[in-house]
Backbone bond lengths (Angstrom), bond angles and torsions (degrees), N, CA, C in turn:
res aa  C-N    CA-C-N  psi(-1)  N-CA   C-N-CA  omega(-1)  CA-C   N-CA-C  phi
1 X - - - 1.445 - - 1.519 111.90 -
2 X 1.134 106.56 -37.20 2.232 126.44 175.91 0.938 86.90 -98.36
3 X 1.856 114.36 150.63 1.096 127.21 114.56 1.231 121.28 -28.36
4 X 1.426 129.58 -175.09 1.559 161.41 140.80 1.790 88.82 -73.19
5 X 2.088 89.22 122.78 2.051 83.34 147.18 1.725 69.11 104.55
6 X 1.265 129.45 -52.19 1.722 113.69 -153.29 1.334 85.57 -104.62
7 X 1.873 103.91 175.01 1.508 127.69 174.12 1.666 105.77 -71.94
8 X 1.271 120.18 137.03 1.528 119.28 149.32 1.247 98.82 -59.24
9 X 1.610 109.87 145.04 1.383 117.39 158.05 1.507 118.20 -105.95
10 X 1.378 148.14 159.80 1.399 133.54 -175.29 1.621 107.07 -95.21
11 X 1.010 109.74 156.89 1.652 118.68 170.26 1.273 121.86 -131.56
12 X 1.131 134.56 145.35 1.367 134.24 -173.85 1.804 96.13 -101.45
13 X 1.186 98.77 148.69 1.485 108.86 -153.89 1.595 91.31 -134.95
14 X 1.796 126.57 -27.54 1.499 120.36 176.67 1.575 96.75 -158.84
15 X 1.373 114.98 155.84 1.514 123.51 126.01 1.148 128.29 -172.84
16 X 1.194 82.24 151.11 2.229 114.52 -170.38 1.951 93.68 -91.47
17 X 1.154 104.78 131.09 1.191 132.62 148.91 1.431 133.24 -43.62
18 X 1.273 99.86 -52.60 1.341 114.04 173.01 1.674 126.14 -137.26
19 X 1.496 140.90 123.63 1.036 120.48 172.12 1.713 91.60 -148.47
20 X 1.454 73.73 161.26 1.669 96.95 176.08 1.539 139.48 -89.81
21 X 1.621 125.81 124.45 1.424 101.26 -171.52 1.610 103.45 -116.09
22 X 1.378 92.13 159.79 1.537 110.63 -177.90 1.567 125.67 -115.13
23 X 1.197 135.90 139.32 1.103 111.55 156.70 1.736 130.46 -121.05
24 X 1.414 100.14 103.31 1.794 97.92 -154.48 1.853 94.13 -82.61
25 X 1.299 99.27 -164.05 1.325 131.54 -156.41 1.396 99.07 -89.79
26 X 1.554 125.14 140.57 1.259 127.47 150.40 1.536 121.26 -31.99
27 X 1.230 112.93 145.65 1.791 132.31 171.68 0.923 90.80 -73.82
28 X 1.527 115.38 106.03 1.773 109.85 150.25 1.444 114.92 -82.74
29 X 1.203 143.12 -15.11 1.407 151.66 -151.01 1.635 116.55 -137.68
30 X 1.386 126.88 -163.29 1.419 116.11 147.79 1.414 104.28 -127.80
31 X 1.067 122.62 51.54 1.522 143.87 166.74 1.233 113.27 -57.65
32 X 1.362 154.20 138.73 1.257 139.34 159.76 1.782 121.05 -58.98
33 X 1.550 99.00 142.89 1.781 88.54 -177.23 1.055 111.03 -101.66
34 X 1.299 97.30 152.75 1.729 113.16 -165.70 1.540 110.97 -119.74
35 X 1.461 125.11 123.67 1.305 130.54 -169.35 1.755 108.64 -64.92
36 X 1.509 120.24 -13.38 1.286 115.24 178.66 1.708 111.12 -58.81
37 X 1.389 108.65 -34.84 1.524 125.21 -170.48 1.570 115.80 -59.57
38 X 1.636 123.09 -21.60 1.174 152.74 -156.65 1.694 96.41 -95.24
39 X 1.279 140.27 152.76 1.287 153.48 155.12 1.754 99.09 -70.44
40 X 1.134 119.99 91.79 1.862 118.81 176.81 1.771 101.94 -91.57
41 X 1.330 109.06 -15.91 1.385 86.29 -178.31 2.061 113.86 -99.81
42 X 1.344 101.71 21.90 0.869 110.54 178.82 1.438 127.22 -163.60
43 X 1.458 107.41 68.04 1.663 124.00 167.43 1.770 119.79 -23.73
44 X 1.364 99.71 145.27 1.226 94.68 170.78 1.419 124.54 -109.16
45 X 1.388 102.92 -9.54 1.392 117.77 166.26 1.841 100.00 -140.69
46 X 1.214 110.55 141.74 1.602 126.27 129.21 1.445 140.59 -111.53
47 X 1.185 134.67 135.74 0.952 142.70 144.37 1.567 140.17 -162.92
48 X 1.412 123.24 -116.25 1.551 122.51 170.23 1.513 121.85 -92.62
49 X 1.224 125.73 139.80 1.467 131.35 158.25 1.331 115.60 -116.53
50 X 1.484 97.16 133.65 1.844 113.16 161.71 1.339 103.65 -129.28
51 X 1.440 92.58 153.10 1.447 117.00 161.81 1.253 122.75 -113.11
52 X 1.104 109.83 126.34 1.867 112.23 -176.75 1.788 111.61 -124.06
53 X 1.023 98.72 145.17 1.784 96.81 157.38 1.500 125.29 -119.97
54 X 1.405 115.71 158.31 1.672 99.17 -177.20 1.880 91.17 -137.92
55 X 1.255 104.12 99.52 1.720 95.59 -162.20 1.529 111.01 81.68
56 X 1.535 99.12 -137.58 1.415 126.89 -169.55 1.461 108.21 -63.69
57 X 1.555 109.33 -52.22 1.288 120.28 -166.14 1.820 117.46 -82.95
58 X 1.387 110.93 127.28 1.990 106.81 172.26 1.277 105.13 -92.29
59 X 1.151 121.68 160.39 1.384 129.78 160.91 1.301 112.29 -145.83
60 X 1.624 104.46 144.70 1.401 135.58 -168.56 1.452 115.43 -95.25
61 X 1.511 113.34 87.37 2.216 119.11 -169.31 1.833 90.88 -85.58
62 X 0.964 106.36 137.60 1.630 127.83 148.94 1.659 113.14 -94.59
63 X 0.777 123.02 122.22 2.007 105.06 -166.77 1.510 83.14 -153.39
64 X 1.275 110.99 145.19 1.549 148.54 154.20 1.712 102.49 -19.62
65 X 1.346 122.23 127.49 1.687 116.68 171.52 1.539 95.42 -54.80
66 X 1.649 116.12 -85.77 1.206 127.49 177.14 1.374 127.80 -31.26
67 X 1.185 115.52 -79.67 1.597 130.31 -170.94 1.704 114.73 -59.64
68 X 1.428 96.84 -35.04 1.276 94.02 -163.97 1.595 126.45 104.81
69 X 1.095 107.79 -34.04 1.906 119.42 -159.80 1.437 104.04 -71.44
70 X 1.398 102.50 143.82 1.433 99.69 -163.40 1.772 101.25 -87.95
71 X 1.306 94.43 157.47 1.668 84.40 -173.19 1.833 97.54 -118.00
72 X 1.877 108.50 -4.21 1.651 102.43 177.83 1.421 85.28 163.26
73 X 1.894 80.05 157.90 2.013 85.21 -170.21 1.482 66.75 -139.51
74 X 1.906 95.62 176.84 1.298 119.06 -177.29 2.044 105.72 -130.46
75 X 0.918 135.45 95.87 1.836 106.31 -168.84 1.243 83.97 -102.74
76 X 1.796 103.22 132.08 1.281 162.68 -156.32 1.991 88.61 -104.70
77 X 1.526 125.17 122.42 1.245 121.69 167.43 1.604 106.62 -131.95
78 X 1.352 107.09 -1.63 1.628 110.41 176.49 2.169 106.56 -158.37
79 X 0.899 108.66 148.41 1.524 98.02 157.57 1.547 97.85 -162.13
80 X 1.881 110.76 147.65 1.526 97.13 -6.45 1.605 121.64 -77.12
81 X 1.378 88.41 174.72 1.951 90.15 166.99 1.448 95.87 -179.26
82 X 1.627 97.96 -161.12 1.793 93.96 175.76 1.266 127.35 -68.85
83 X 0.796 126.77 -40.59 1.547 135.28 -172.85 1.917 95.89 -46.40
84 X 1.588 107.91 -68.17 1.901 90.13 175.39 1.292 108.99 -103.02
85 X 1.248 143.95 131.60 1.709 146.01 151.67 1.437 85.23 -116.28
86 X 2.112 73.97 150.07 1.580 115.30 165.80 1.405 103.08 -76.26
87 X 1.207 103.32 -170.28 1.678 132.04 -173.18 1.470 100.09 -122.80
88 X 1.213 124.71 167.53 1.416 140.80 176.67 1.591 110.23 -89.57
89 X 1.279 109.01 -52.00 1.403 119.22 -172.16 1.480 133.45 -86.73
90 X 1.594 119.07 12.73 1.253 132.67 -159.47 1.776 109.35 156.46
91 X 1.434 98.10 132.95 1.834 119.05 179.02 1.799 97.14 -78.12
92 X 1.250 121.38 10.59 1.493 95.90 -162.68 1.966 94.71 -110.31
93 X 1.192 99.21 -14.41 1.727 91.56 -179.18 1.344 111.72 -134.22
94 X 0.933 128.16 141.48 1.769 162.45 -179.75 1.660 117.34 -91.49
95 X 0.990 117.99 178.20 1.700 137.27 -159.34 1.337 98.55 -144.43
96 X 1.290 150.22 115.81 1.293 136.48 -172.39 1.924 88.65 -137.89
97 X 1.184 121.03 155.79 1.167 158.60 -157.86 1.567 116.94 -115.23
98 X 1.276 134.57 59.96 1.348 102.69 -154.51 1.680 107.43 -105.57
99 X 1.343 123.39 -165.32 1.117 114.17 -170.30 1.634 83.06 -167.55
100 X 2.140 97.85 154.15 1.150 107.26 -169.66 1.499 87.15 -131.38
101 X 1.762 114.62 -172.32 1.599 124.54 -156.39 1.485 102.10 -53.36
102 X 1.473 113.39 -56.88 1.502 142.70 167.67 1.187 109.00 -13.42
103 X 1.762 130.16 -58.53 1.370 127.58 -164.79 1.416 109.10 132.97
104 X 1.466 104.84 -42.30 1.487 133.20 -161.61 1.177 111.27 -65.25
105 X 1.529 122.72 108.96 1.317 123.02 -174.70 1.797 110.73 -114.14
106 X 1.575 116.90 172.90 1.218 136.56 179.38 1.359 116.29 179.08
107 X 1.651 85.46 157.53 1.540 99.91 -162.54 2.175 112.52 -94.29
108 X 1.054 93.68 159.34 1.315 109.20 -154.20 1.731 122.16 -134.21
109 X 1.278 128.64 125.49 1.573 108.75 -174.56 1.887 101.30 -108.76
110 X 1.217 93.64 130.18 1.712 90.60 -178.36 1.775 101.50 -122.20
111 X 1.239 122.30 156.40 1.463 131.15 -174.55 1.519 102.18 -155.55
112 X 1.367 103.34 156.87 1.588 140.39 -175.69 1.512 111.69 -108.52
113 X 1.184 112.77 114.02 1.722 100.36 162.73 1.408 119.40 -94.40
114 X 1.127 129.49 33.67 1.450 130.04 129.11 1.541 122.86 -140.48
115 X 1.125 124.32 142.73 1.389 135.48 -167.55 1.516 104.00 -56.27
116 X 1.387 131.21 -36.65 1.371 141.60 165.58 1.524 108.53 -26.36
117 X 1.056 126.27 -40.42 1.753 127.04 -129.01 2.002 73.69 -129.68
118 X 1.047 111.14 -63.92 2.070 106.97 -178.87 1.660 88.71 -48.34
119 X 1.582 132.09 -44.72 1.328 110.20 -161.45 1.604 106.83 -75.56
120 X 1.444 136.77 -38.99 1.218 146.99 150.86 1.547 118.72 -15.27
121 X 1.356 98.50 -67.43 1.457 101.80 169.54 1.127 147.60 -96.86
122 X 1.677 108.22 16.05 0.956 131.70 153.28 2.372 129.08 -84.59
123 X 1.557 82.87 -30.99 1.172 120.73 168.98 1.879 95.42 -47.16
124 X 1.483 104.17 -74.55 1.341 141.77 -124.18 2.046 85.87 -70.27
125 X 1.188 98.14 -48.23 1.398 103.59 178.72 1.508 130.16 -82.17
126 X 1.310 116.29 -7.22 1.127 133.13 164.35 1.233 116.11 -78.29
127 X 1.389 135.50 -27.52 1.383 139.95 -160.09 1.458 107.24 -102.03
128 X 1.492 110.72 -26.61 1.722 118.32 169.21 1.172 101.19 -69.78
129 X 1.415 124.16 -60.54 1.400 101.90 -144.92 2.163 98.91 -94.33
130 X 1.125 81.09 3.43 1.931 82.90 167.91 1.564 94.63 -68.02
131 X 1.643 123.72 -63.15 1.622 124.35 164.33 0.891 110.97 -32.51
132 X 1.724 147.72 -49.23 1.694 127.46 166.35 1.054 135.38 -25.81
133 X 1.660 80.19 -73.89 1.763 97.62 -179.95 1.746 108.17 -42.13
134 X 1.283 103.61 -61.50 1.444 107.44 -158.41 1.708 104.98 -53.28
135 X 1.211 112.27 -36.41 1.522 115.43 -170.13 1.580 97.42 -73.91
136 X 1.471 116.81 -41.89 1.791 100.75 178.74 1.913 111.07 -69.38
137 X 1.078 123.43 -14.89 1.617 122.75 174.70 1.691 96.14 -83.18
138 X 1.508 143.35 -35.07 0.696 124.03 -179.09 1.441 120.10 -87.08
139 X 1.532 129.28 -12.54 1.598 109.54 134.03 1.076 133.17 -85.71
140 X 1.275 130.22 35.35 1.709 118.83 172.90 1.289 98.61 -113.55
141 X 1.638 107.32 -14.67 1.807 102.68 162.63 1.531 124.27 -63.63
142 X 1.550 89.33 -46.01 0.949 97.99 171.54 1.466 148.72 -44.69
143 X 1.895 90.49 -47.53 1.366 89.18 177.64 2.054 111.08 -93.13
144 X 1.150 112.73 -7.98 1.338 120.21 163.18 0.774 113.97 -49.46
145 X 1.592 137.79 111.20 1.419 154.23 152.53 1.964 96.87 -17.25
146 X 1.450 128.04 165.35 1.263 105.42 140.30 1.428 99.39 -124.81
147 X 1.400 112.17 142.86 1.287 124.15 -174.90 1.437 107.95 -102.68
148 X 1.029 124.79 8.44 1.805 125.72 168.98 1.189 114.39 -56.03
149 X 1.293 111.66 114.85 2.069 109.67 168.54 1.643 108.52 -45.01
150 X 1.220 135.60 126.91 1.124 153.19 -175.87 1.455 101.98 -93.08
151 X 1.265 126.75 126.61 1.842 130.62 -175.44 1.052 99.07 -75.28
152 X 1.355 131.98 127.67 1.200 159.15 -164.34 1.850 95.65 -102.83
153 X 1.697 125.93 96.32 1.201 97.84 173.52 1.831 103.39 -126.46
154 X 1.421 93.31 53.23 1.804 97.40 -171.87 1.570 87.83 -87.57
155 X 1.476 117.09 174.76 1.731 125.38 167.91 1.490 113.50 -104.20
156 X 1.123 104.75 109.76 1.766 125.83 160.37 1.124 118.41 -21.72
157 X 1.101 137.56 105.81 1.903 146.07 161.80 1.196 97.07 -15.88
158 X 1.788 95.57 115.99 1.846 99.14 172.52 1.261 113.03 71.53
159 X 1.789 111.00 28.94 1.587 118.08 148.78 1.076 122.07 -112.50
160 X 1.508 131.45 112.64 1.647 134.04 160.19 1.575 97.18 -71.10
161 X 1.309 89.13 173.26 1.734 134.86 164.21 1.186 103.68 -138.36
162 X 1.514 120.61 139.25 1.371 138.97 149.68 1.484 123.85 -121.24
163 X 1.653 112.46 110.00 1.345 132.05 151.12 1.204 135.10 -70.27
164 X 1.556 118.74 117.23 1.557 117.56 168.44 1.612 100.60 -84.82
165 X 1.062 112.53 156.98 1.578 121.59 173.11 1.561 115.02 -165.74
166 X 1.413 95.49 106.92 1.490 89.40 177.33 1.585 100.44 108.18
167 X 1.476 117.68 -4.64 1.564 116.43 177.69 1.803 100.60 -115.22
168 X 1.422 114.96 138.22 1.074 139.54 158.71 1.436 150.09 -94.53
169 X 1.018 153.40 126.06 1.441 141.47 -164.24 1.394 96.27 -83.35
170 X 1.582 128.33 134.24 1.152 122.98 -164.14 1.807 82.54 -101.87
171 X 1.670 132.51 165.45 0.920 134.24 -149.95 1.807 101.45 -116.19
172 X 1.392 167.61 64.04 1.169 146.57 -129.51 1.714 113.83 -89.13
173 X 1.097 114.65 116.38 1.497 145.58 -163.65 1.454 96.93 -99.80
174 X 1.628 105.69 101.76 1.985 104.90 -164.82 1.561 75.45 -105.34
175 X 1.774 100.31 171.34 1.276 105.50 -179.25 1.381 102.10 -114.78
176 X 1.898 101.90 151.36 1.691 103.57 173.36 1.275 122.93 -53.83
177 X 1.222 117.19 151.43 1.749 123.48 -163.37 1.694 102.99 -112.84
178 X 0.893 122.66 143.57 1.491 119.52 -176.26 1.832 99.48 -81.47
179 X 1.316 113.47 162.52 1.570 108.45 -172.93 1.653 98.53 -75.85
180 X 1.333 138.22 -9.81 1.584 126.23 -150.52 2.189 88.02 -108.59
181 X 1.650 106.81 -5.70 1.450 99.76 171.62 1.695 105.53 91.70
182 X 1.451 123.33 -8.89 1.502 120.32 157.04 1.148 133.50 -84.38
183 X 1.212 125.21 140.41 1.845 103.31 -167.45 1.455 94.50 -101.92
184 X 1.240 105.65 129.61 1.478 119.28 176.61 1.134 114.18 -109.52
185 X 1.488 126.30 147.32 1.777 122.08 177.04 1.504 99.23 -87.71
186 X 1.285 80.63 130.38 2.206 89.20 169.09 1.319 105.16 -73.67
187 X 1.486 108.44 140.91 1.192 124.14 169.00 1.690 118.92 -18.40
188 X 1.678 123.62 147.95 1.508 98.44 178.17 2.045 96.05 -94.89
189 X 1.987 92.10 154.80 1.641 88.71 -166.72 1.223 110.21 -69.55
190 X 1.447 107.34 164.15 1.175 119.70 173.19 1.509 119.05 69.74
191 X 1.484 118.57 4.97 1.488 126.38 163.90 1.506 130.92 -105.32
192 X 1.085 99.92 164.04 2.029 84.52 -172.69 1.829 102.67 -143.57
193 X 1.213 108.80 128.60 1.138 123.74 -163.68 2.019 100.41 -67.88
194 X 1.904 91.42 142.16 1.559 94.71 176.01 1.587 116.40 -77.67
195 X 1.041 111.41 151.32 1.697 126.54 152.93 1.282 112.27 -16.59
196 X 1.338 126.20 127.13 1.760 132.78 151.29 1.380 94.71 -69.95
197 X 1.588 96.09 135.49 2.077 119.51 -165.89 1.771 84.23 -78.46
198 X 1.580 94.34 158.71 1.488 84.74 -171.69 1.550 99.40 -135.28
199 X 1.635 110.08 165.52 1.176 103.49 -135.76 2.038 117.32 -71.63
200 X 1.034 103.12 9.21 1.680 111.74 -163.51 1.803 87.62 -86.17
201 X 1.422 122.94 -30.89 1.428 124.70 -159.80 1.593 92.45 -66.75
202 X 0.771 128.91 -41.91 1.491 124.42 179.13 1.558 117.84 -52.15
203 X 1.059 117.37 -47.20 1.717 107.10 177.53 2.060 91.25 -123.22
204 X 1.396 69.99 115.74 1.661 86.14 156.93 0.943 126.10 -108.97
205 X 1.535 120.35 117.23 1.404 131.41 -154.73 1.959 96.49 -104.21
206 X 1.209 122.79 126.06 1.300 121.75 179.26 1.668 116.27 -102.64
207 X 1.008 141.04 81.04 1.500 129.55 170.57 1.531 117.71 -14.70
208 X 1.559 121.04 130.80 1.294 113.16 176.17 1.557 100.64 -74.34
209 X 1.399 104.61 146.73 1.596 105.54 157.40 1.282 115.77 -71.45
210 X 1.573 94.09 156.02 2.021 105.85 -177.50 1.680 112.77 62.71
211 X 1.398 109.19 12.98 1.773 104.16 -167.67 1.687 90.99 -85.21
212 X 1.386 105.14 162.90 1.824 120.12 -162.46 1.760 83.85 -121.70
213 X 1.767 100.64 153.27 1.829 99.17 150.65 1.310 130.40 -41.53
214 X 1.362 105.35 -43.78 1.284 126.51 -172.23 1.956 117.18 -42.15
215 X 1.591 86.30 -46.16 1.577 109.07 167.19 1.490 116.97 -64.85
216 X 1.055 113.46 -54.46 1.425 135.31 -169.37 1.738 89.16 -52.77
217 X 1.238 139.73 -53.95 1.245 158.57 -144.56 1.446 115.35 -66.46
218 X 1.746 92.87 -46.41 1.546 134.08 -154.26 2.124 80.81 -88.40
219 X 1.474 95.10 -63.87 1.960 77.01 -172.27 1.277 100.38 -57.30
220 X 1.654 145.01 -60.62 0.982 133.53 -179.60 1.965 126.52 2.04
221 X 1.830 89.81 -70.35 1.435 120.50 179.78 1.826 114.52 -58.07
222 X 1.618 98.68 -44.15 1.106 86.23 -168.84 1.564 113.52 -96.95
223 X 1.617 116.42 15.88 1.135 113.18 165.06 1.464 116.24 -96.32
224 X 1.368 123.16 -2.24 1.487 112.21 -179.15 1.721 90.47 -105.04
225 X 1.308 124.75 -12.75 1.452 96.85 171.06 1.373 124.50 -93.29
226 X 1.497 111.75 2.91 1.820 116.13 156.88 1.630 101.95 -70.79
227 X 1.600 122.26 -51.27 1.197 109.69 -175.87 1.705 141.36 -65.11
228 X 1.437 80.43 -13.95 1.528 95.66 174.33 1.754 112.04 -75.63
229 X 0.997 118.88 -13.94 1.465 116.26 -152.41 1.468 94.10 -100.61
230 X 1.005 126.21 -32.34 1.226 105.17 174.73 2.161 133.07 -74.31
231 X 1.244 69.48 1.19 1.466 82.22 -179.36 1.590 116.76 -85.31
232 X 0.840 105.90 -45.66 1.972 131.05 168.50 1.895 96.24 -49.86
233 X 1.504 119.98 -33.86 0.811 108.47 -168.40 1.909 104.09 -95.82
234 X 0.942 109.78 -9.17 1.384 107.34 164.48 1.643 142.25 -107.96
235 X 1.615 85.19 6.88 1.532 103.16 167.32 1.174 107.87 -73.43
236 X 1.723 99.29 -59.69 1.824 113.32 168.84 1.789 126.82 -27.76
237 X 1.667 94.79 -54.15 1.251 94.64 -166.27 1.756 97.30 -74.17
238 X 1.732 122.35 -30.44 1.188 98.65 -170.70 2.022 117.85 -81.19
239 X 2.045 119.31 -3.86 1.122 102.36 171.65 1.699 105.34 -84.68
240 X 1.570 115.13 -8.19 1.683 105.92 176.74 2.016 107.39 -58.12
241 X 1.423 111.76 -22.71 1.426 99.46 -169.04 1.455 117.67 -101.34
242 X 1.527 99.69 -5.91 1.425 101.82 172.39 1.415 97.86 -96.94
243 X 1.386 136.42 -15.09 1.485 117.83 167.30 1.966 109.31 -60.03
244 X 1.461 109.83 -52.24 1.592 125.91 177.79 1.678 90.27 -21.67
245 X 1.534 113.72 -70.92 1.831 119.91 -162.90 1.401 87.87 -43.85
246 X 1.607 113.35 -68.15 1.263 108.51 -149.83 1.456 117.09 -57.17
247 X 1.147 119.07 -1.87 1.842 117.35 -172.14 1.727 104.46 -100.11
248 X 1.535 90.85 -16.67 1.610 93.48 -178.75 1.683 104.19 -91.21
249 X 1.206 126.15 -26.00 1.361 106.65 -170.33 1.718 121.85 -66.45
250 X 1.351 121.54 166.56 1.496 124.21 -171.79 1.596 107.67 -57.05
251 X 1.155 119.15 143.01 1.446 120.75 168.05 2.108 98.14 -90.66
């Protein structure tokens, strides 16, 4: 609670208003004690309790309602321990230990008439010296070296790092190959190829209007007698060249 070098100061840590004192019977045994064994309907003292601490150590005042004057303290250096024990037979009364300037100590039965005020001061002393403990683990850390290897994550004389940032592996997207080894463009989607023109579109032949069979008959006629004529003319020309041999051969 002090430094070293300064005063402890005291703190009040509980107080009951009212409690009761007893004075029971010597321990004949190491039996647990039991508050039935005690005169409860007839205290030998009443009055005030505080609890104080000064540092490490609590102490337990019995003091006068009125006046104040202490009539016995108890100093508390661990709990539990001897200085406070419970009872076997009830949370409401204690065993207290007390001690005067002298040295000279004795034992004592004290009780609560309501469980409120035993839970308080039962509370009350548990929560200090839980603060002990913790304050004596927090210097033995203290003064404990720590010998743990510490991770070393500085860079070694004559170590780089190199960051890319902002560069990517571009991904290469080959194209499907047809099985015959030509690359052909696939169709474009969603289109569908036109018709090969077919062969009648080329000559369009128009029917005359008002034309009769009769007509129809007549071109008929007069187209096979243009075609005939040229033939007559190449029979001709071919017996004119076999006459030519014949005028040349020997008589």
């Amino acid at each position: 609670m002090a430094t070293e070098g300064q005063a402890e100061y005291e703190s009040v840590l509980c107080v009951k208003p009212e409690v009761s004192v007893y004075r029971i019977p010597p321990r004949a045994s190491n039996r647990a004690i039991r508050a039935a064994d005690w005169k409860l309907d007839a205290p030998d003292w009443t009055g005030r309790m505080r609890v104080t601490a000064r540092g490490k150590l609590a102490s337990i005042k019995l003091e006068d309602k009125i006046s104040g004057e202490l009539f016995a303290q108890a100093p508390v250096d661990e709990y539990p321990g001897t200085t406070v024990e419970t009872v076997s037979d009830s949370s409401r009364y204690f065993v207290l230990r007390i001690q005067d300037d002298n040295g000279r100590s004795a034992f004592i039965g004290i009780g609560f008439g309501d469980r409120g005020d035993a839970f308080d001061f039962n509370v009350a002393l548990q929560d200090h010296f839980k603060w002990v403990k913790q304050e004596d683990e927090f210097k033995k850390q203290a003064q404990t070296p720590d010998t743990t290897p510490k991770l070393d994550l500085g860079f070694k004389e004559g170590q780089t790092i190199t960051l890319n940032i902002g560069q990517s592996k571009k991904k290469d997207r080959s194209r499907p190959q047809s099985s015959g080894g030509f690359g052909l463009l696939p169709p474009p989607p969603g289109g569908k190829l036109a018709p090969p023109p077919s062969k009648s579109s080329n000559h369009n032949t128009q029917p005359s209007a008002g034309g009769s069979d009769t007509g129809c008959l007549l071109d008929l006629d007069a187209s096979n007698s243009n075609s005939a004529a040229p033939s007559d003319n190449t029979t001709t020309a071919s017996s004119d060249l076999w006459g030519d041999f014949d005028s040349v051969s020997p008589k």
